[in-house]
Every structure is written in structure tokens, then in C-alpha cells.
N, C-alpha and C positions, 0 to 999 in steps of 0.2 A: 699472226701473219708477219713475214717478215719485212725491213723499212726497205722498200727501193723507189720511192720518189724522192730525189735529190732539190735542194732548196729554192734554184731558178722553176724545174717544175713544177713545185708546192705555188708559189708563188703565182704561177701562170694558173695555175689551177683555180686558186682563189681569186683571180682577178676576175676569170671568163666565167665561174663558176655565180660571181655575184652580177657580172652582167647577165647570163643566161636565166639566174632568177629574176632579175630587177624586171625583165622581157617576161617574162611570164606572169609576174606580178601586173603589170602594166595598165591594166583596168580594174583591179582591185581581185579580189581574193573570187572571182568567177572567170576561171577561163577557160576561154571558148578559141574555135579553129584552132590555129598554130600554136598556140601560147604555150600551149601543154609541154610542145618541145623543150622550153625554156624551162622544163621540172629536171631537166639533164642535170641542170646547174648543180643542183642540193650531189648527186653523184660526187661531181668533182671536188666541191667541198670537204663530201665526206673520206674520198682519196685524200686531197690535200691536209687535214685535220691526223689523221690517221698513220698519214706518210708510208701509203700501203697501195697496191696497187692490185686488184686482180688479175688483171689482163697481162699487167707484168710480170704476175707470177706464173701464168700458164705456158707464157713463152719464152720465159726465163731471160728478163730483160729488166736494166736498172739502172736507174741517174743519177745514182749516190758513187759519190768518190770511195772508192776501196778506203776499207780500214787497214789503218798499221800497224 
């Protein structure tokens, strides 16, 4: 896959991405109602870790500064 998360959004990624687990995590390793939303997080991580986006690539869109 090719890299098109740029570093301010790697960055955002991993910040929301460890909030959104920490929320799910929140009662320990059973969750229940909403919490489950908060499994989004590990996603973002794994964008951010990757520096790869899929959604970026289907719409052909990137936050990486052009190479020279």
C-alpha cells in the first residue's frame, strides 16, 4: 500500500486512536453498550503505524508533502 498519511495526521491518529481504546478499555477487558465503539481506535493505530490509509486510497487523497 502506498504511504499517504502525512505526519501531523499520523500523529492525530495516534492520539484519538489511544483515546478511543483507553474508552473502550474503560471497565476492563468486558465490554459492554457503547464501549465497543472505542475498538475504532486499534483501526486508527493501525493506519497511523502503517502510514497507509485505505479510505485514502480509494479516493485518491493524501497528507504527505510531495516528494522531490
Amino acid at each position: 500500500m502506498p504511504v499517504n498519511v502525512g505526519t501531523i495526521d499520523q500523529y492525530v491518529r495516534i492520539v484519538v486512536g489511544l483515546a478511543l481504546v483507553a474508552y473502550a478499555l474503560e471497565d476492563g477487558l468486558s465490554i459492554q453498550g457503547w464501549h465497543w465503539v472505542g475498538l475504532i481506535g486499534l483501526v486508527l493505530l493501525l493506519t497511523a503505524f502503517f502510514k497507509s490509509c485505505p479510505l485514502y486510497v480509494m479516493f485518491g487523497y493524501s497528507t504527505c508533502r510531495a516528494r522531490r
